[in-house]
N, CA, C and O atoms as CSV, one atom per row, in Angstrom:
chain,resi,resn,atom,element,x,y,z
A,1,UNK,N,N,-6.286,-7.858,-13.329
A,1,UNK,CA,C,-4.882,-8.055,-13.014
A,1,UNK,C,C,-4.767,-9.123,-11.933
A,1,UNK,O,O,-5.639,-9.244,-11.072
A,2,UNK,N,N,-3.837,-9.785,-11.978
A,2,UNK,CA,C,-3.804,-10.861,-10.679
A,2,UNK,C,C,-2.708,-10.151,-9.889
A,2,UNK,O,O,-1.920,-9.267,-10.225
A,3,UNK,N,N,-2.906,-10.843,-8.663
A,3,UNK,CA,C,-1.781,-10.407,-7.330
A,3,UNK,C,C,-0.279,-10.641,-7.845
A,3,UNK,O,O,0.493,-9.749,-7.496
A,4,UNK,N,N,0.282,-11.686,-8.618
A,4,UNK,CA,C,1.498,-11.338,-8.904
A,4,UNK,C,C,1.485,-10.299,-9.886
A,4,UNK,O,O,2.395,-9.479,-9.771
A,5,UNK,N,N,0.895,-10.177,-10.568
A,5,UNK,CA,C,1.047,-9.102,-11.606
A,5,UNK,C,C,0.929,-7.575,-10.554
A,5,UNK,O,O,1.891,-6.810,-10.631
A,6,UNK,N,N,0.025,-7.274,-9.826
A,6,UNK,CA,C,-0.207,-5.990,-9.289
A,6,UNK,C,C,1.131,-6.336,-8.469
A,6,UNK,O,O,2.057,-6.118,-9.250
A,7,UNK,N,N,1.497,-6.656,-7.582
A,7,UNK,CA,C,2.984,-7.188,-6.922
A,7,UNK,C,C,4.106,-6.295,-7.295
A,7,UNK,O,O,4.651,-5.371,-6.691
A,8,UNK,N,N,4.336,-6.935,-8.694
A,8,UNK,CA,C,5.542,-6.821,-9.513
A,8,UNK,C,C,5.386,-5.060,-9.670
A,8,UNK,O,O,6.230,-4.191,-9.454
A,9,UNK,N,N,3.892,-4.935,-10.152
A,9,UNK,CA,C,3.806,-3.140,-10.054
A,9,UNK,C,C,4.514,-2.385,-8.917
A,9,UNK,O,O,5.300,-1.444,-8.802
A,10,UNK,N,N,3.913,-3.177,-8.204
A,10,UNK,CA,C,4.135,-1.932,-6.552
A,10,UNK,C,C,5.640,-2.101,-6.512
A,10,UNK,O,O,6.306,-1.136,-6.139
A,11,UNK,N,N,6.320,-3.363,-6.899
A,11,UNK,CA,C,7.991,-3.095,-6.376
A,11,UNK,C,C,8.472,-2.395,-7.575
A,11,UNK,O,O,9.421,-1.653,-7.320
A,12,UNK,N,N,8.053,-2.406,-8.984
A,12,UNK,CA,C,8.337,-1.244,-9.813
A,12,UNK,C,C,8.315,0.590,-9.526
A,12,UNK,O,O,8.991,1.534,-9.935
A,13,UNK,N,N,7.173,0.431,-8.624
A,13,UNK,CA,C,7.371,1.965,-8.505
A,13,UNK,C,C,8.006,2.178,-6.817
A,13,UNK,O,O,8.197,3.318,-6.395
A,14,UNK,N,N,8.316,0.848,-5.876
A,14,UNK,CA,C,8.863,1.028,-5.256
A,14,UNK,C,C,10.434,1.609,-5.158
A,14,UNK,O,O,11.032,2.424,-4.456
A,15,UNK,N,N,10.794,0.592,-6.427
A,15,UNK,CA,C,12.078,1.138,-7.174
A,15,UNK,C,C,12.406,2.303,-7.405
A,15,UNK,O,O,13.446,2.816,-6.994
A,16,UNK,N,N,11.346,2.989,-8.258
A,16,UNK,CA,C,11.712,4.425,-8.423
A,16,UNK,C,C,11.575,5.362,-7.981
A,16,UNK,O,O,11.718,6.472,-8.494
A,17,UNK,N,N,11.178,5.005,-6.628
A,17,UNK,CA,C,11.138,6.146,-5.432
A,17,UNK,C,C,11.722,5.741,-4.462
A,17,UNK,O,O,11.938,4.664,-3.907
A,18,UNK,N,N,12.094,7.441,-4.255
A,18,UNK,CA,C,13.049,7.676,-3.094
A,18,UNK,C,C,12.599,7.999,-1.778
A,18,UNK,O,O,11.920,8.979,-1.470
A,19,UNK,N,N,13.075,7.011,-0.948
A,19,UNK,CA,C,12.889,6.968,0.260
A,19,UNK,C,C,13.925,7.496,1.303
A,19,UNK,O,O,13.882,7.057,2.452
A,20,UNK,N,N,14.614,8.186,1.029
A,20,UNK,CA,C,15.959,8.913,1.477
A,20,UNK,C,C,15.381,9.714,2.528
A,20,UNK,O,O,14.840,10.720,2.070
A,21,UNK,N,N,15.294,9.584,4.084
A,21,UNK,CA,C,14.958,10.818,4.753
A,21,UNK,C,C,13.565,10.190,5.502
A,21,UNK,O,O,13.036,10.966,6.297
A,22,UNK,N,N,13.086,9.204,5.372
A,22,UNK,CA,C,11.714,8.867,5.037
A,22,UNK,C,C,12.101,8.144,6.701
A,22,UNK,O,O,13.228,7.731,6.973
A,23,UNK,N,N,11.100,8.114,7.536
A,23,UNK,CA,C,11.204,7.407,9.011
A,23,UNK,C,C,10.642,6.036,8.331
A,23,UNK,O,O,10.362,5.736,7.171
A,24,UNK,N,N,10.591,5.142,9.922
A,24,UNK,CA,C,10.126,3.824,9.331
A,24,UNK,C,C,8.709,3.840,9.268
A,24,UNK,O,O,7.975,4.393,10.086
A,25,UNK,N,N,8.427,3.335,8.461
A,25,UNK,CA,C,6.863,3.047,7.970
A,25,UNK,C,C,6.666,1.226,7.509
A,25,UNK,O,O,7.458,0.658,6.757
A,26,UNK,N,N,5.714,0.692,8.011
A,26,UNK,CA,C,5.170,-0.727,7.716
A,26,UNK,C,C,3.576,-0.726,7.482
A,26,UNK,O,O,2.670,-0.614,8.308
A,27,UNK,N,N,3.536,-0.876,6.193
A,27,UNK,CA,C,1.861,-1.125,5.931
A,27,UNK,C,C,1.732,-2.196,5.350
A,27,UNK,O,O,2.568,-2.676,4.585
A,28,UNK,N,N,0.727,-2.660,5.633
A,28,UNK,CA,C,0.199,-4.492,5.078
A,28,UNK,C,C,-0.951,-4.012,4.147
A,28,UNK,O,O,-1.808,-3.188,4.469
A,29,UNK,N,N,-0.855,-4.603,3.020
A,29,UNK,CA,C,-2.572,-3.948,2.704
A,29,UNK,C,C,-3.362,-5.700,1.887
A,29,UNK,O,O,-2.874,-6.573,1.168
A,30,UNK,N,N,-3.913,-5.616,2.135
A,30,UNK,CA,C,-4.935,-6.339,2.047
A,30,UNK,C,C,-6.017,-6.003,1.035
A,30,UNK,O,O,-6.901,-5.148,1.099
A,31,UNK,N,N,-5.637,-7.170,-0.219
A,31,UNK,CA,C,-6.458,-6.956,-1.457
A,31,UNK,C,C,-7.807,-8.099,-1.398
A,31,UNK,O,O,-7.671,-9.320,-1.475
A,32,UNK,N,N,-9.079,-7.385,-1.247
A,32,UNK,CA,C,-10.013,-8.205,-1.354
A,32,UNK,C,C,-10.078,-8.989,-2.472
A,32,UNK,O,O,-9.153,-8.952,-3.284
A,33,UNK,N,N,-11.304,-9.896,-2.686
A,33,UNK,CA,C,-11.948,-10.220,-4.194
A,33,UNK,C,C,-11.127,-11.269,-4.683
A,33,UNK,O,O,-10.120,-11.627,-4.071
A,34,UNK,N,N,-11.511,-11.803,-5.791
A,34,UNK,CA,C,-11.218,-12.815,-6.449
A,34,UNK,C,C,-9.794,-13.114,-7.008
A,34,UNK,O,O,-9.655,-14.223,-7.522
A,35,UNK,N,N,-8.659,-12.233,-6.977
A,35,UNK,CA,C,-7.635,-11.843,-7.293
A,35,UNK,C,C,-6.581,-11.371,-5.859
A,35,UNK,O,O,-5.416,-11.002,-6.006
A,36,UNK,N,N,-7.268,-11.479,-4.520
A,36,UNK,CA,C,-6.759,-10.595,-3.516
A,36,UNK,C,C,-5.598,-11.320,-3.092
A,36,UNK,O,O,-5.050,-12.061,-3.908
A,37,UNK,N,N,-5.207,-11.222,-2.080
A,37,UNK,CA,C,-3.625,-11.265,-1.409
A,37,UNK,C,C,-3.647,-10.128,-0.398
A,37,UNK,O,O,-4.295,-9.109,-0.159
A,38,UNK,N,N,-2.234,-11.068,0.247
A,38,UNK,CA,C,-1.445,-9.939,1.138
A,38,UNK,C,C,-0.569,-9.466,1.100
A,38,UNK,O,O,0.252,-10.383,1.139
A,39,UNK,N,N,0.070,-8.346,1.031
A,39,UNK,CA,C,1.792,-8.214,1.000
A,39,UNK,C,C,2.152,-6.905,2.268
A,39,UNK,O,O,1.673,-6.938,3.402
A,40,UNK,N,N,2.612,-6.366,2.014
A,40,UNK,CA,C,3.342,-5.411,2.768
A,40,UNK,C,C,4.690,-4.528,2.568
A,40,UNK,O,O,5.822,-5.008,2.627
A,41,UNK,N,N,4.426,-3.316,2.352
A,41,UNK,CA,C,5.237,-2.066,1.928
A,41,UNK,C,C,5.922,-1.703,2.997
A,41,UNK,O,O,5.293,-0.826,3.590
A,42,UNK,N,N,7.073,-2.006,3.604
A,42,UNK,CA,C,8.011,-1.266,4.390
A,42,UNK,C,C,9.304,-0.714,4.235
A,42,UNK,O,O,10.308,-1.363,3.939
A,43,UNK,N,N,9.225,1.045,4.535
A,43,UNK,CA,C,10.322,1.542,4.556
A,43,UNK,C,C,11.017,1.514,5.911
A,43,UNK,O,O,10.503,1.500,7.029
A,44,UNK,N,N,12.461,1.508,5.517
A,44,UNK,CA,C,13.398,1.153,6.974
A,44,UNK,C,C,14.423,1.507,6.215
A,44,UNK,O,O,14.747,0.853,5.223
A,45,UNK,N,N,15.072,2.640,6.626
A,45,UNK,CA,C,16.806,2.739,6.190
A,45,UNK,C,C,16.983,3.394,5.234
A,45,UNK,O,O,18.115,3.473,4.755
A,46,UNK,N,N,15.881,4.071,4.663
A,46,UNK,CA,C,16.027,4.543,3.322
A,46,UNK,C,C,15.725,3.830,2.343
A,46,UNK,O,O,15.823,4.327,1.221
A,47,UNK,N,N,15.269,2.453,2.502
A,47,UNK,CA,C,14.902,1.279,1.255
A,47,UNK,C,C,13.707,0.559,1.497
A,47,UNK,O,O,13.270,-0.099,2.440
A,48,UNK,N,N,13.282,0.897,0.297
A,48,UNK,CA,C,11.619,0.512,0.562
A,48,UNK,C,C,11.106,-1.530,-0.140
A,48,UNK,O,O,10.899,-1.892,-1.298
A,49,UNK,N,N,11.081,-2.225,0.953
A,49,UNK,CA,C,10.564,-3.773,0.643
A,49,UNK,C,C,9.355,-3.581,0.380
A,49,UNK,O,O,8.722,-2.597,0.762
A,50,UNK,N,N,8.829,-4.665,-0.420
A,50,UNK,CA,C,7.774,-5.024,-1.000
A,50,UNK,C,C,7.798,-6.540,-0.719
A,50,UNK,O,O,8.551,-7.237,-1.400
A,51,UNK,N,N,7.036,-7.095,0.224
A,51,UNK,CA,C,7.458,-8.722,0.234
A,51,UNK,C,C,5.468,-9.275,0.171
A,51,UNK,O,O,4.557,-8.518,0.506
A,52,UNK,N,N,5.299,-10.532,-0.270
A,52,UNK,CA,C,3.544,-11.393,-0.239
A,52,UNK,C,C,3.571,-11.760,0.929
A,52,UNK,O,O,3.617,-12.986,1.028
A,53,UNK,N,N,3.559,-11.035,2.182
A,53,UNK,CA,C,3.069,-11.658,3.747
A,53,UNK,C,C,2.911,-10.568,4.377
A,53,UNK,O,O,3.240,-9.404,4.147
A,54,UNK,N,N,2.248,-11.192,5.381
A,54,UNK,CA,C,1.603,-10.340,6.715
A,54,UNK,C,C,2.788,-10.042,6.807
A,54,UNK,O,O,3.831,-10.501,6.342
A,55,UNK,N,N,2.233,-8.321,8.169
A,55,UNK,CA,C,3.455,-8.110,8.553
A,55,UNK,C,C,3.085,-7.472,10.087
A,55,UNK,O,O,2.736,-6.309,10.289
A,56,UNK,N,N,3.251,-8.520,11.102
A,56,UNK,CA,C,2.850,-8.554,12.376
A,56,UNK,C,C,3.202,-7.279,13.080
A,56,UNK,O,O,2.253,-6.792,13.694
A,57,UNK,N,N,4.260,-6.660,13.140
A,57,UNK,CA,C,3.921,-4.949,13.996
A,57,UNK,C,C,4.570,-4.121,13.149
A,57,UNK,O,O,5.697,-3.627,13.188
A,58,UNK,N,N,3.050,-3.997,11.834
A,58,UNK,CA,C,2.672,-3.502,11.335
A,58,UNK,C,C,2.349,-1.559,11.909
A,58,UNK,O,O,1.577,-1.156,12.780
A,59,UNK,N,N,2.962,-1.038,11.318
A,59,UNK,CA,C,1.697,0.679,11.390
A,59,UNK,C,C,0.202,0.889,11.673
A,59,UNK,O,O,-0.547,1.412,12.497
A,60,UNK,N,N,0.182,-0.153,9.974
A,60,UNK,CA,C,-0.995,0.330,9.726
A,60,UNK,C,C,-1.485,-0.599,8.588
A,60,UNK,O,O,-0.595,-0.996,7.836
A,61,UNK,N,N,-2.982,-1.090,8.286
A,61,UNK,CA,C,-3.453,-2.568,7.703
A,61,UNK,C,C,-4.616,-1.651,6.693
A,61,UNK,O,O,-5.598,-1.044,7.119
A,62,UNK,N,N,-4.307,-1.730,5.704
A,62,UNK,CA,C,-5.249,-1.222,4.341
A,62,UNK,C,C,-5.946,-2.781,3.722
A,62,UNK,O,O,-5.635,-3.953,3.513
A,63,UNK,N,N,-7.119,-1.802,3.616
A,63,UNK,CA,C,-7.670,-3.409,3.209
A,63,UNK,C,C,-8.582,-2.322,2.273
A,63,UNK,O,O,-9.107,-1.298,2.709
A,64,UNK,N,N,-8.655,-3.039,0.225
A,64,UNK,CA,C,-9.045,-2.497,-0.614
A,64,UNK,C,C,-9.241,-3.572,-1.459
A,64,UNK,O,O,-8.502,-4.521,-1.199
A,65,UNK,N,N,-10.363,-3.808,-2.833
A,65,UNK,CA,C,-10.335,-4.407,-3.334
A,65,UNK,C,C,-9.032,-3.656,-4.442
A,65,UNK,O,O,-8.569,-2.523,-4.311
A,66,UNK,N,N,-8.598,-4.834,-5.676
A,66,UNK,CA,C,-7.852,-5.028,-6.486
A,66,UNK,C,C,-7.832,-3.814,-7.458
A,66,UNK,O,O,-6.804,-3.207,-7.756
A,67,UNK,N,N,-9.071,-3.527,-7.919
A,67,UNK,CA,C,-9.721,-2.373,-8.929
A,67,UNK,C,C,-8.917,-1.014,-8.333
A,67,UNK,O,O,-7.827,-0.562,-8.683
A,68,UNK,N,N,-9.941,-0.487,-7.208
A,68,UNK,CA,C,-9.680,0.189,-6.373
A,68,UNK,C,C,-8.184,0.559,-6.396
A,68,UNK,O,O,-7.673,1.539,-6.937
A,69,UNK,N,N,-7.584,-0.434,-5.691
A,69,UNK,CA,C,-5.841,-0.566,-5.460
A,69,UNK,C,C,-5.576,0.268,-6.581
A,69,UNK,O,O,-5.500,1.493,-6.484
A,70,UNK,N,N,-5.373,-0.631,-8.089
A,70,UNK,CA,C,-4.650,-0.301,-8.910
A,70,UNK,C,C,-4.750,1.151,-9.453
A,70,UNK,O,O,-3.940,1.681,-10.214
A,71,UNK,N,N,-6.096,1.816,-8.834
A,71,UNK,CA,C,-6.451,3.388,-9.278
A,71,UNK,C,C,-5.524,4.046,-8.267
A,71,UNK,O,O,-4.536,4.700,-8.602
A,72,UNK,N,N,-5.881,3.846,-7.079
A,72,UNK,CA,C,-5.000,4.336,-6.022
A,72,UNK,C,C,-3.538,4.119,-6.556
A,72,UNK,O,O,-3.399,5.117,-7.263
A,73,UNK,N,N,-2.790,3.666,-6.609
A,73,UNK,CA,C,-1.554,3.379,-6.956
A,73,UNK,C,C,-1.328,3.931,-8.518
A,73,UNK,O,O,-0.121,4.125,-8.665
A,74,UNK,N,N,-1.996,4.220,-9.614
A,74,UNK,CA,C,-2.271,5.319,-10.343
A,74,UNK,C,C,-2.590,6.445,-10.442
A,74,UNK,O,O,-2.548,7.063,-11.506
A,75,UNK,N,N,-2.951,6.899,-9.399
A,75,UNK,CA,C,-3.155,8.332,-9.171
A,75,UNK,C,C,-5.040,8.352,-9.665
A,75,UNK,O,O,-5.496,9.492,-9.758
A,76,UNK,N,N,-5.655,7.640,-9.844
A,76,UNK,CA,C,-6.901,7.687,-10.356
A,76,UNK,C,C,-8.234,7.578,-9.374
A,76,UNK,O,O,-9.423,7.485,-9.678
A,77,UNK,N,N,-7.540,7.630,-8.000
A,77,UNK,CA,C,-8.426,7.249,-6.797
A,77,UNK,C,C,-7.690,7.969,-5.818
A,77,UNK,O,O,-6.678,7.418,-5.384
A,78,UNK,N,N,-8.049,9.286,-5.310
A,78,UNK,CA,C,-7.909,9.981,-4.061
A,78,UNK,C,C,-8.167,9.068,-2.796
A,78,UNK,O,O,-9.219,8.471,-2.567
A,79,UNK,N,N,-6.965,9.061,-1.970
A,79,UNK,CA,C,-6.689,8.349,-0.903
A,79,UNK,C,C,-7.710,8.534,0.081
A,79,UNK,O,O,-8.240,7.526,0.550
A,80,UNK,N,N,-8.113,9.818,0.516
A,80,UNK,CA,C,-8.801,10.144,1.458
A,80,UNK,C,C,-10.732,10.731,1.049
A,80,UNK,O,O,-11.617,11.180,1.777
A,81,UNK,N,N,-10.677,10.449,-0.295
A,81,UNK,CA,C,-11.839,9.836,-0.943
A,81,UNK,C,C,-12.513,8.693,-0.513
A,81,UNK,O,O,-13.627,8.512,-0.022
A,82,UNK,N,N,-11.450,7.858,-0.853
A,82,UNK,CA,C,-11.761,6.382,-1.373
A,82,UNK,C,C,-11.889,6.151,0.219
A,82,UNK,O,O,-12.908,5.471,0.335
A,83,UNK,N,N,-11.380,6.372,1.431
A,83,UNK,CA,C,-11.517,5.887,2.820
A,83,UNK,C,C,-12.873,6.631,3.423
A,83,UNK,O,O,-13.551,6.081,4.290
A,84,UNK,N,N,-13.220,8.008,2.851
A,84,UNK,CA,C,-14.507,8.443,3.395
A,84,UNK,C,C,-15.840,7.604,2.716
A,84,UNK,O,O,-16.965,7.675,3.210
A,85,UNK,N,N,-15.577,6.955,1.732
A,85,UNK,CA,C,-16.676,6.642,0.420
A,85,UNK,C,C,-16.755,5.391,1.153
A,85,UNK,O,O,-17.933,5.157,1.421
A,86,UNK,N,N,-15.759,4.262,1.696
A,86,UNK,CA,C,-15.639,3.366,2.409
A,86,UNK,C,C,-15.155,2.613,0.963
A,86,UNK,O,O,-16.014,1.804,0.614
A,87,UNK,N,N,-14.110,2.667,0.123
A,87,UNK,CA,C,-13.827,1.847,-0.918
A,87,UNK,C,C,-12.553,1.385,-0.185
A,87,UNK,O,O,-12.046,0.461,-0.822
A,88,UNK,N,N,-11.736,1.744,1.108
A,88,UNK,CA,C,-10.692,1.331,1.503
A,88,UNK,C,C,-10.384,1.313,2.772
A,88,UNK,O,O,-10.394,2.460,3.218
A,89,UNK,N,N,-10.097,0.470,3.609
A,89,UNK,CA,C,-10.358,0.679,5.463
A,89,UNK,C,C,-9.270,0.568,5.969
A,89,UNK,O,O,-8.566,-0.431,5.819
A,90,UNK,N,N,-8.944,1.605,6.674
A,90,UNK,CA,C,-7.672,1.602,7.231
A,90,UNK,C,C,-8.209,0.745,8.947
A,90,UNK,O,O,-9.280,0.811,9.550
A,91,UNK,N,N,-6.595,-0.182,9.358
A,91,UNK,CA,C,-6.565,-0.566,10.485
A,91,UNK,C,C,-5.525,0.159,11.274
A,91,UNK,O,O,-4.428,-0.053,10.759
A,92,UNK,N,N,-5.440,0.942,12.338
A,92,UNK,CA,C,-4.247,1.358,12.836
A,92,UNK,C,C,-4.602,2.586,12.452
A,92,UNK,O,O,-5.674,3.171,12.302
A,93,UNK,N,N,-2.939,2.976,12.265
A,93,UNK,CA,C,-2.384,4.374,12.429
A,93,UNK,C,C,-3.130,5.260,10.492
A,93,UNK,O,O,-2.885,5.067,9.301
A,94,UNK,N,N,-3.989,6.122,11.240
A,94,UNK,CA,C,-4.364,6.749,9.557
A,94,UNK,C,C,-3.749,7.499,8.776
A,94,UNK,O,O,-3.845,7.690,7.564
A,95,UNK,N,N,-2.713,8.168,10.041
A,95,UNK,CA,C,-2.170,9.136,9.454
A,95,UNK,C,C,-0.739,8.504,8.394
A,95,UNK,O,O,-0.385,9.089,7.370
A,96,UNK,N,N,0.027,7.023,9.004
A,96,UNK,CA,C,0.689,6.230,8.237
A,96,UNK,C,C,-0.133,5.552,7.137
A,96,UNK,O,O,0.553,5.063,6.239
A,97,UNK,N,N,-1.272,5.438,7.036
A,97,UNK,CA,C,-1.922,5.222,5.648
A,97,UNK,C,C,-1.715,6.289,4.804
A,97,UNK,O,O,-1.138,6.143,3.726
A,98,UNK,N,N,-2.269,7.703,5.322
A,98,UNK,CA,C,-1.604,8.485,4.427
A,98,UNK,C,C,-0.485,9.016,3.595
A,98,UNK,O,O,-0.637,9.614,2.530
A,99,UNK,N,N,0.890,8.690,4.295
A,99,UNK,CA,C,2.297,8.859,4.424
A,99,UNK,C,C,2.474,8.107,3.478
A,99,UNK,O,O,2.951,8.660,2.487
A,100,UNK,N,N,2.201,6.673,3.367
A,100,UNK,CA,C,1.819,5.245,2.298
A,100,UNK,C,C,1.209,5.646,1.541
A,100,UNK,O,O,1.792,5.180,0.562
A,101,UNK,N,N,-0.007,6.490,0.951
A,101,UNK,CA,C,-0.415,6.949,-0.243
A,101,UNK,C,C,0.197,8.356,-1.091
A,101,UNK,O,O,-0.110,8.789,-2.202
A,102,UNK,N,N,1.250,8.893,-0.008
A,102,UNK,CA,C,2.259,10.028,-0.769
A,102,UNK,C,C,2.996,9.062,-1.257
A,102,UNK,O,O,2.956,9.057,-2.488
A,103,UNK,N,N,3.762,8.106,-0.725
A,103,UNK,CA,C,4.548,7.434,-0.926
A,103,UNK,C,C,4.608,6.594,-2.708
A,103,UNK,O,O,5.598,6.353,-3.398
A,104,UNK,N,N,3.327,6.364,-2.955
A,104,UNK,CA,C,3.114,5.570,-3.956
A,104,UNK,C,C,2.686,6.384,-5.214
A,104,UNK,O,O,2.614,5.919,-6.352
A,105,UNK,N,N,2.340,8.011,-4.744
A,105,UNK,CA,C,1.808,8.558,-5.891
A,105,UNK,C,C,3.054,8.832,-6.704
A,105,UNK,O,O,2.963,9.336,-7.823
């Protein structure tokens, strides 16, 4: 999959979840490998952005290859698996990495 293509995913299921109630949360994640990129998932207000850039005071900085990602974001890769196994490294706050992987299941 390439980065616009995985992209377009994440604001698809950004869409269909509800963020109603939800505090603010900012995660950057960081796709390794031959296909990688940056973007960043932030909820604020009840509405969840999906934008391709850093995002300087950030939560919390996930850094995963592409593969990986797209399981995680499928439900096919346990969040707190994949960070003990070392398939995904959180920077910052862990417990907002986690909050970010309810978020997406």
């Amino acid at each position: 999959m390439t980065f616009d293509g995985m992209l377009k995913k994440v604001r698809k299921i950004a869409e269909k979840t509800d963020a109603t109630g939800r505090d603010f949360l900012a995660v950057q994640i960081n796709i390794t490998g031959d296909n990688g990129g940056v973007f960043y998932v932030e909820v604020k207000d009840g509405n969840i952005n999906v934008e391709p850039y850093e995002y300087n005071d950030r939560n919390c900085a996930i850094t995963i290859d592409m593969d990986n990602f797209n399981k995680l974001i499928d439900g096919k890769l346990d969040p707190v698996k994949a960070f003990t196994f070392g398939k995904l490294k959180v920077d910052g706050d862990v417990g907002k990495a986690l909050e970010f992987a309810k978020l997406v299941k």
